[in-house]
C-alpha atoms as an extended CHARMM CRD file, in Angstrom:
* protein
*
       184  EXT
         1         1  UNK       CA            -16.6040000000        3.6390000000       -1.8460000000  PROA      1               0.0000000000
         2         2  UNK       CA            -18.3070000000        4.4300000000        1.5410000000  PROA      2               0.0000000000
         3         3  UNK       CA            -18.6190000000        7.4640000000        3.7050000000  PROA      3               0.0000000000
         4         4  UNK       CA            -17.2550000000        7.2800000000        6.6780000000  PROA      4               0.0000000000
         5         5  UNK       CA            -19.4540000000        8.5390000000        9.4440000000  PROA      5               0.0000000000
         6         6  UNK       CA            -18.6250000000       11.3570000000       11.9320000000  PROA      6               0.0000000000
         7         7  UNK       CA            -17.4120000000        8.9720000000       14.5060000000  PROA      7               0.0000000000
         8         8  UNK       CA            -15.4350000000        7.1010000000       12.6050000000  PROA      8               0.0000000000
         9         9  UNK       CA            -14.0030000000       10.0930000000       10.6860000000  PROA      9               0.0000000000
        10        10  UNK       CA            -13.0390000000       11.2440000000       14.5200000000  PROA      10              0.0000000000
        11        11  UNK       CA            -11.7240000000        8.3280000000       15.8380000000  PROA      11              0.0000000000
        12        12  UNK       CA             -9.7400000000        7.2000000000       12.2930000000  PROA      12              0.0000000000
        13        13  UNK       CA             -8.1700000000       10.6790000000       12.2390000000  PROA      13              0.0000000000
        14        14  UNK       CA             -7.0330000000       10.1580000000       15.7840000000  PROA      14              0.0000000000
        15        15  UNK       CA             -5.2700000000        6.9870000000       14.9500000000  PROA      15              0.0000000000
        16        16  UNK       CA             -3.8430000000        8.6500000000       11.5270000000  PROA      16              0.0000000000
        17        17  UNK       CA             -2.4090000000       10.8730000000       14.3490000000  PROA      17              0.0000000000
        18        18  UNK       CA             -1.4440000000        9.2510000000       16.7400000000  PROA      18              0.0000000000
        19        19  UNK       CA              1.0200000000        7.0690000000       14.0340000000  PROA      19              0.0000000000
        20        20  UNK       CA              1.7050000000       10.2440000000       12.6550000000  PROA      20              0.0000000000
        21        21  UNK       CA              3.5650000000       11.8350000000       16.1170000000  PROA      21              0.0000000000
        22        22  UNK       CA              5.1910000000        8.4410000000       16.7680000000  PROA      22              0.0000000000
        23        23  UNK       CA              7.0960000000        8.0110000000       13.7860000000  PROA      23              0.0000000000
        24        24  UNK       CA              8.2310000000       11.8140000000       12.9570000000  PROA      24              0.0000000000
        25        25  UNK       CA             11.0890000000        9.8620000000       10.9150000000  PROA      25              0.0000000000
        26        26  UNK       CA              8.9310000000        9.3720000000        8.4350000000  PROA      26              0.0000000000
        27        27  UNK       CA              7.6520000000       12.6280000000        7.8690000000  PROA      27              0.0000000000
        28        28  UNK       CA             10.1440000000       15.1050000000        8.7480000000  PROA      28              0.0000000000
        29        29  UNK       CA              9.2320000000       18.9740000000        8.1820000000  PROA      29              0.0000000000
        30        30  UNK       CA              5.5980000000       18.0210000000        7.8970000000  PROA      30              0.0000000000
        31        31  UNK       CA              2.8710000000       18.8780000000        9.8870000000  PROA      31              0.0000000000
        32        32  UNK       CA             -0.2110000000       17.3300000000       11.3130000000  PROA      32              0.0000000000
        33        33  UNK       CA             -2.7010000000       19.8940000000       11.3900000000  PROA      33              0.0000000000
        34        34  UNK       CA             -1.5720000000       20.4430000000        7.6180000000  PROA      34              0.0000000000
        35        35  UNK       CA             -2.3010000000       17.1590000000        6.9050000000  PROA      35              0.0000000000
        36        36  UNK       CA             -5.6450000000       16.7910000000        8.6320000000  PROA      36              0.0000000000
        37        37  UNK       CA             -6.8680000000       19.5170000000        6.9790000000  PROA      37              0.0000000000
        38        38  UNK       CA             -6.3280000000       18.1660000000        3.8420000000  PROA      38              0.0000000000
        39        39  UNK       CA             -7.8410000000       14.5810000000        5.0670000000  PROA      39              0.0000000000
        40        40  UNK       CA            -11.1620000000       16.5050000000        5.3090000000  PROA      40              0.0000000000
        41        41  UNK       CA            -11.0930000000       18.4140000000        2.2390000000  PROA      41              0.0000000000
        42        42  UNK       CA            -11.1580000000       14.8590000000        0.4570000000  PROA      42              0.0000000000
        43        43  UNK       CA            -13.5300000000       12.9080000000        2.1820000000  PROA      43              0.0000000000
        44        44  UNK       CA            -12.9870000000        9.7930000000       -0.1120000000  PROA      44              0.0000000000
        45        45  UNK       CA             -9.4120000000        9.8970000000        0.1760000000  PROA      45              0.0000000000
        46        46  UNK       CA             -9.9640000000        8.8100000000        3.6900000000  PROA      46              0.0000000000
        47        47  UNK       CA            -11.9540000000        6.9530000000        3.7000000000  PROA      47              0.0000000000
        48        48  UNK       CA             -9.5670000000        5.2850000000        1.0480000000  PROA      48              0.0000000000
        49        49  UNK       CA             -7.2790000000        5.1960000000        4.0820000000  PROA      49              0.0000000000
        50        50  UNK       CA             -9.5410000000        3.7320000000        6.1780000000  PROA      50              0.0000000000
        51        51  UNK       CA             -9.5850000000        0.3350000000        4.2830000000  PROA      51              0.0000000000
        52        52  UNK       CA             -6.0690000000        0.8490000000        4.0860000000  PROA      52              0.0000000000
        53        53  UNK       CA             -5.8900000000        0.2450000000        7.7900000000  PROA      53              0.0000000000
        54        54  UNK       CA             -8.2390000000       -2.1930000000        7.8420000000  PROA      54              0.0000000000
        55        55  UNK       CA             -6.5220000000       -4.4790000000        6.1020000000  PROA      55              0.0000000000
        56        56  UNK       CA             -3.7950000000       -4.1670000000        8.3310000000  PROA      56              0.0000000000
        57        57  UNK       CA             -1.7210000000       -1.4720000000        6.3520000000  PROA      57              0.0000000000
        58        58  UNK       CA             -1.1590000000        0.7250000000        9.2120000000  PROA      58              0.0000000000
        59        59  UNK       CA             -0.7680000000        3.9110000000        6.3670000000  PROA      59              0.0000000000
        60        60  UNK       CA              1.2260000000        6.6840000000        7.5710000000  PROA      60              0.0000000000
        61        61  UNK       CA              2.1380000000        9.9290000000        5.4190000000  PROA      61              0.0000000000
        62        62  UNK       CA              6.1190000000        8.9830000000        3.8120000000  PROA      62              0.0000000000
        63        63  UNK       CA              6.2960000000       12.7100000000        2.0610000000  PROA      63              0.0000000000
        64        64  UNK       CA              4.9720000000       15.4840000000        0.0230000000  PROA      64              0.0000000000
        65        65  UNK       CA              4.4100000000       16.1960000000       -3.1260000000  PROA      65              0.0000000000
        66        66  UNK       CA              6.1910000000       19.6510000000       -3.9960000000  PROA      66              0.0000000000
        67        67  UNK       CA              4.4480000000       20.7350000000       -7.0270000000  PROA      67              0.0000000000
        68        68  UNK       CA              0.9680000000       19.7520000000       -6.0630000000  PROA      68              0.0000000000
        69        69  UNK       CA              0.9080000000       19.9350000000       -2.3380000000  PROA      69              0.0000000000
        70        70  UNK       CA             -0.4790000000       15.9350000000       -1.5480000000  PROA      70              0.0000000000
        71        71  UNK       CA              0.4190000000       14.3600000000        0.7940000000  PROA      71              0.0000000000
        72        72  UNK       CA              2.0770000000       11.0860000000        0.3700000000  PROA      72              0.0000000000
        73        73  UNK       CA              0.6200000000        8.0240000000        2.3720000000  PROA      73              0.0000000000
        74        74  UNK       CA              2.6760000000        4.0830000000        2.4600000000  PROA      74              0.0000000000
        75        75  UNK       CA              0.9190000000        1.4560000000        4.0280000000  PROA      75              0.0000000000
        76        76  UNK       CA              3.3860000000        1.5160000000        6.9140000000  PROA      76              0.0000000000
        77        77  UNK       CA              2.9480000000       -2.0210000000        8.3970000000  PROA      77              0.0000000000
        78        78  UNK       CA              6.2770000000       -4.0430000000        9.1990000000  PROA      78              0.0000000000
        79        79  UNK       CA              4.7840000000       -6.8840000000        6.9640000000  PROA      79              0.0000000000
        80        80  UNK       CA              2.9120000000       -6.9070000000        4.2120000000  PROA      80              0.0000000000
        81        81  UNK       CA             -0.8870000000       -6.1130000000        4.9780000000  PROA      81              0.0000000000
        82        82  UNK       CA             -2.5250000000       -9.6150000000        6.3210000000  PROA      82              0.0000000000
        83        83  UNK       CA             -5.9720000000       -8.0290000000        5.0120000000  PROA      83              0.0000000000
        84        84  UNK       CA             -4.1100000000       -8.4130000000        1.4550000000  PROA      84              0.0000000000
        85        85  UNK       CA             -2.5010000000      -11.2010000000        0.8600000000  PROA      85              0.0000000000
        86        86  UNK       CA             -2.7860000000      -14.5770000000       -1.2230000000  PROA      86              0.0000000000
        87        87  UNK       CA             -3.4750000000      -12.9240000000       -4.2980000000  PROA      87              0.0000000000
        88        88  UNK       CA             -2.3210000000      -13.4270000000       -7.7150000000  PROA      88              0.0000000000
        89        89  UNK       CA             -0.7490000000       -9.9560000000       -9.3840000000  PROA      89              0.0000000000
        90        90  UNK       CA             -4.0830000000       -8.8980000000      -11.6630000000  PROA      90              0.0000000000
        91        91  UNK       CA             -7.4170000000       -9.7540000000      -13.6760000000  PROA      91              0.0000000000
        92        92  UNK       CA             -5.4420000000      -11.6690000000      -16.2320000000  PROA      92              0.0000000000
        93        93  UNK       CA             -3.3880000000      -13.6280000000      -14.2930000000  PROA      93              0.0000000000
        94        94  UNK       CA             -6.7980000000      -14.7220000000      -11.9460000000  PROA      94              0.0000000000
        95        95  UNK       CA             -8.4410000000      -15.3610000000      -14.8570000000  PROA      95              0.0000000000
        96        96  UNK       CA             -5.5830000000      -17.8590000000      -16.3140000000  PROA      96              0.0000000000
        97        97  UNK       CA             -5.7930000000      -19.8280000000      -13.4370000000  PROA      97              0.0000000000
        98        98  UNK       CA             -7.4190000000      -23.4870000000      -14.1490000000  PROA      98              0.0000000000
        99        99  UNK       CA             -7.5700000000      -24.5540000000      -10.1710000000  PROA      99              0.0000000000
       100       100  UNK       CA             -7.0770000000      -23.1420000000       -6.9020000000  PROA      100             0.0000000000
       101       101  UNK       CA             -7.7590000000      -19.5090000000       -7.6640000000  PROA      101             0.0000000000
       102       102  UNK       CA             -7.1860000000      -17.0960000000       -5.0940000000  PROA      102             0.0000000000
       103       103  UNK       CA             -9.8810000000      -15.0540000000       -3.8130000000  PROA      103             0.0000000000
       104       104  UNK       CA             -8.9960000000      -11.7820000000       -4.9110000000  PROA      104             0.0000000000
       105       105  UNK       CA             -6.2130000000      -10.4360000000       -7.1650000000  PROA      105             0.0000000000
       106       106  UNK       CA             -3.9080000000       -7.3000000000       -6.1910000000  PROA      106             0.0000000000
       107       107  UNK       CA             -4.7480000000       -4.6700000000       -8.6290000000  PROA      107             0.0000000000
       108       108  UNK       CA             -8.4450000000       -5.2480000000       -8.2000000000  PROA      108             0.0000000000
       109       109  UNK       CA             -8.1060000000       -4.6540000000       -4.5420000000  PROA      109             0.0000000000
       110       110  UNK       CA             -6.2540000000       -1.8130000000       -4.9200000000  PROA      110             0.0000000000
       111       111  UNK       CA             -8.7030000000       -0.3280000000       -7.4930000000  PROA      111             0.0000000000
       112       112  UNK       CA            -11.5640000000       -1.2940000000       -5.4060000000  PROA      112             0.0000000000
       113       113  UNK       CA             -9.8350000000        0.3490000000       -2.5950000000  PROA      113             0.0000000000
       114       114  UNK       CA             -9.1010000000        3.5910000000       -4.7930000000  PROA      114             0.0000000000
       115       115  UNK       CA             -4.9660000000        3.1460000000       -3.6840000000  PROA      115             0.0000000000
       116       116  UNK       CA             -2.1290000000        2.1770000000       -6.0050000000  PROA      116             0.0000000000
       117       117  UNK       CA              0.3930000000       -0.7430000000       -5.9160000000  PROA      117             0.0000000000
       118       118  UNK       CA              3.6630000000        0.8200000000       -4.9540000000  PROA      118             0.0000000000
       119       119  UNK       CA              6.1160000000        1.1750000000       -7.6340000000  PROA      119             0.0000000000
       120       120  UNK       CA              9.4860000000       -0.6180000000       -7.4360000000  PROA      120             0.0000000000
       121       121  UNK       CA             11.0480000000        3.2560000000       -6.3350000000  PROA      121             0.0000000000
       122       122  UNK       CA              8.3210000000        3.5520000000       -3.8290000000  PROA      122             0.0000000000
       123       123  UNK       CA              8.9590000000        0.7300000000       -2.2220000000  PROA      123             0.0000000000
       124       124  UNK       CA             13.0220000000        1.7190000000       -2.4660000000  PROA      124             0.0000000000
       125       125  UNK       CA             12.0140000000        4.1860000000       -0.6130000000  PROA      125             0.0000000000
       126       126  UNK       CA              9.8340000000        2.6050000000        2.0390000000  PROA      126             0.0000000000
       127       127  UNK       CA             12.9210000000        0.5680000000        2.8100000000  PROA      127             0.0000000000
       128       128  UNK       CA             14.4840000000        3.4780000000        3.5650000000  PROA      128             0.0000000000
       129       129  UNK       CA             12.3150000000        4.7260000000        6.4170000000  PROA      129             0.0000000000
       130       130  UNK       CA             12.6960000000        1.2480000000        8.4250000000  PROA      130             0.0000000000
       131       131  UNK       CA             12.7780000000       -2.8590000000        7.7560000000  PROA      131             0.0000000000
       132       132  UNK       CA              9.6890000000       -3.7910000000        5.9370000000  PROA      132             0.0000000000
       133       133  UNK       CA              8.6580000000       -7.2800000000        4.6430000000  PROA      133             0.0000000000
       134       134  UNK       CA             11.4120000000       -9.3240000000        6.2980000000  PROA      134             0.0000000000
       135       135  UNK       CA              9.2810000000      -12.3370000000        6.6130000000  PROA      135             0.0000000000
       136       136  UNK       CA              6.6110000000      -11.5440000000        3.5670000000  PROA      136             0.0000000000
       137       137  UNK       CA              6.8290000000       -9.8310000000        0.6670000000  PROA      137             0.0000000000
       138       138  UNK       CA              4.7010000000       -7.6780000000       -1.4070000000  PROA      138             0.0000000000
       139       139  UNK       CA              3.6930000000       -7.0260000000       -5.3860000000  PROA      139             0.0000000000
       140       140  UNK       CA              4.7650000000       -3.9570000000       -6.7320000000  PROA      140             0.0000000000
       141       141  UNK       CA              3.5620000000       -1.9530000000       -9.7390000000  PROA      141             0.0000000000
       142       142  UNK       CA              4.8430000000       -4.0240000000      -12.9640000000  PROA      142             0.0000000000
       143       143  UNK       CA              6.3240000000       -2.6830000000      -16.1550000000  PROA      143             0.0000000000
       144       144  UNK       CA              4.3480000000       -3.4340000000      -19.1650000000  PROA      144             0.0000000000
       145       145  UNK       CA              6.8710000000       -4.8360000000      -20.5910000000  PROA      145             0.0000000000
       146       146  UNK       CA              7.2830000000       -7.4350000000      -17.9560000000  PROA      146             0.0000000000
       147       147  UNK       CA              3.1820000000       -7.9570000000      -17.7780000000  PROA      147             0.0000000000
       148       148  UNK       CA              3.3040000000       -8.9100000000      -21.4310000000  PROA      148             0.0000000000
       149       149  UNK       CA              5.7760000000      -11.2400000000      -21.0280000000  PROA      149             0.0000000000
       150       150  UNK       CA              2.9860000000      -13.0780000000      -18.1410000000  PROA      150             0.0000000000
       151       151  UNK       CA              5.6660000000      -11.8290000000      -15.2830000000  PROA      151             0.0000000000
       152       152  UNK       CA              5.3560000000       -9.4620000000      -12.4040000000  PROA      152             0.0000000000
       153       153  UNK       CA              7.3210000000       -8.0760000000      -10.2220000000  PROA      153             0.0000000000
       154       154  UNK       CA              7.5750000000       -8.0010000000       -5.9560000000  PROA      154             0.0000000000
       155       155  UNK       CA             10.0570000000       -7.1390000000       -3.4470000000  PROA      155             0.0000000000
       156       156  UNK       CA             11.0940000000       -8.2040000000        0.1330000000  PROA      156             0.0000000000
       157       157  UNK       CA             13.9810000000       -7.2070000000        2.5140000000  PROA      157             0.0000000000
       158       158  UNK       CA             16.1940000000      -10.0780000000        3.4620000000  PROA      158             0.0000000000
       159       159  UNK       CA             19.7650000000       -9.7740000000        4.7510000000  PROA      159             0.0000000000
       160       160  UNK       CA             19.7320000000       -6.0670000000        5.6130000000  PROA      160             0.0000000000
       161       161  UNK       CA             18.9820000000       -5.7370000000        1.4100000000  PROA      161             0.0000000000
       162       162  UNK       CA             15.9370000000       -5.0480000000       -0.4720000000  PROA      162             0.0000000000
       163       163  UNK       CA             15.2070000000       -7.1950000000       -3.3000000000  PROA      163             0.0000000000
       164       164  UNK       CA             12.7990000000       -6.7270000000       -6.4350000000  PROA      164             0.0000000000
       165       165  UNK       CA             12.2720000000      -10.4350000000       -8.1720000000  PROA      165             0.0000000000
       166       166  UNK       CA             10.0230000000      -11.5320000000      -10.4640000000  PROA      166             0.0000000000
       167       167  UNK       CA              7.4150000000      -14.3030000000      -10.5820000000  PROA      167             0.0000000000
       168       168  UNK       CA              4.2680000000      -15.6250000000      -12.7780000000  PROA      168             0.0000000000
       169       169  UNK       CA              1.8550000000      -13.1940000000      -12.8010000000  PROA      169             0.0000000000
       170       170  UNK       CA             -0.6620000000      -15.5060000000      -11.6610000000  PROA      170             0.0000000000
       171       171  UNK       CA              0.9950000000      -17.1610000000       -8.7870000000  PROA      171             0.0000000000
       172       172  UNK       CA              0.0040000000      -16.4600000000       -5.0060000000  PROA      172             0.0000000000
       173       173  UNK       CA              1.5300000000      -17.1860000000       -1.6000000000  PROA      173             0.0000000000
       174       174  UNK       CA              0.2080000000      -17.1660000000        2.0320000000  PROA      174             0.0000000000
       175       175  UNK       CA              3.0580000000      -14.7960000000        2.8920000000  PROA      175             0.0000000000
       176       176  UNK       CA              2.5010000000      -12.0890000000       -0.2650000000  PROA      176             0.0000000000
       177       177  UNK       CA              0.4180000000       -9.3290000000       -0.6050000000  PROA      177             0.0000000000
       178       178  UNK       CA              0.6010000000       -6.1850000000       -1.8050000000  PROA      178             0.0000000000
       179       179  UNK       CA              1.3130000000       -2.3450000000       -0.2330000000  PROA      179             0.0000000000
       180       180  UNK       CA             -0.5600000000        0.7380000000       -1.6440000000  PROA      180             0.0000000000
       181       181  UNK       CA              0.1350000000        4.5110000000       -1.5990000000  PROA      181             0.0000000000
       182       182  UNK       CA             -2.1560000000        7.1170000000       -1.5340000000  PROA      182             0.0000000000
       183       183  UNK       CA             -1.9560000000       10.6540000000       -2.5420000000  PROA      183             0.0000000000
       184       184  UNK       CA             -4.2630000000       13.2400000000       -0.6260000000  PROA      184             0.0000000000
């Protein structure tokens, strides 16, 4: 993972707040400076972030962690990143494919990003703060029992509802990708 340089610590920070003071639904009771501070006490955390947005997540801070004090980011973006999408679910399910693999699968962006996969209450709660994925949709975290089975699971808000399905593991769509979280 890269170091961001000074500028572009400086100038990513100011878009982290800038998002920050125009959605204060989102983050209710917390404050900036509190969470800057912690930004720069873990440099690769950012900088984590930073590929975050520029995928097209638009990450913004969602909550806090009571007992340890991190900061909570979502990617944030009212459709699934455009930076992540047309990916099968993981390793397995890329490798299972006989033709027209996909360039990339989820979980090995996400590790390779140093983010998560949001987990089927995460996202739950992202739907809470706003309408995401109302024309895409996005993998979530999968059970193991599920994986095992060759299935994984996504979600999508249709209707004024979210949804959770399920799908092969190894399929991929033009309109899915995935949505990390971050804790800092």
């Amino acid at each position: 993972m890269k170091k961001l340089s000074p500028q572009q610590e400086e100038e990513y920070l100011g878009i982290l707040q800038s998002r920050f003071n125009q959605n204060p639904q989102r983050h209710p009771n917390l404050i900036w400076e509190q969470v800057k501070t912690r930004l720069l006490e873990f440099p690769d955390k950012l900088s984590s972030l930073y590929d975050m947005e520029n995928t097209g997540g638009e990450p913004d801070v969602v909550s806090q962690d009571s007992s340890s004090g991190a900061f909570v980011f979502f990617d944030c973006s009212a459709e699934t990143p455009l930076g992540r999408r047309s990916f099968c679910y993981d390793q397995t399910a890329l490798d299972s494919r006989k033709a027209n693999k996909p360039q990339n699968s989820a979980k090995a962006m996400a590790d390779m990003m140093g983010v998560n996969l949001l987990t089927e209450e995460e996202y739950f709660y992202l739907q809470t703060l706003g309408d995401f994925d109302t024309k895409t949709s996005s993998w979530l975290e999968t059970p193991v029992e599920i994986r095992k089975k060759g299935g994984a699971i996504f979600g999508d808000k249709r209707f004024g509802r979210t949804f959770i399905y399920h799908n092969g593991a190894e399929s991929y769509y033009g309109v899915r990708g995935f949505r990390a979280s971050l804790r800092v």
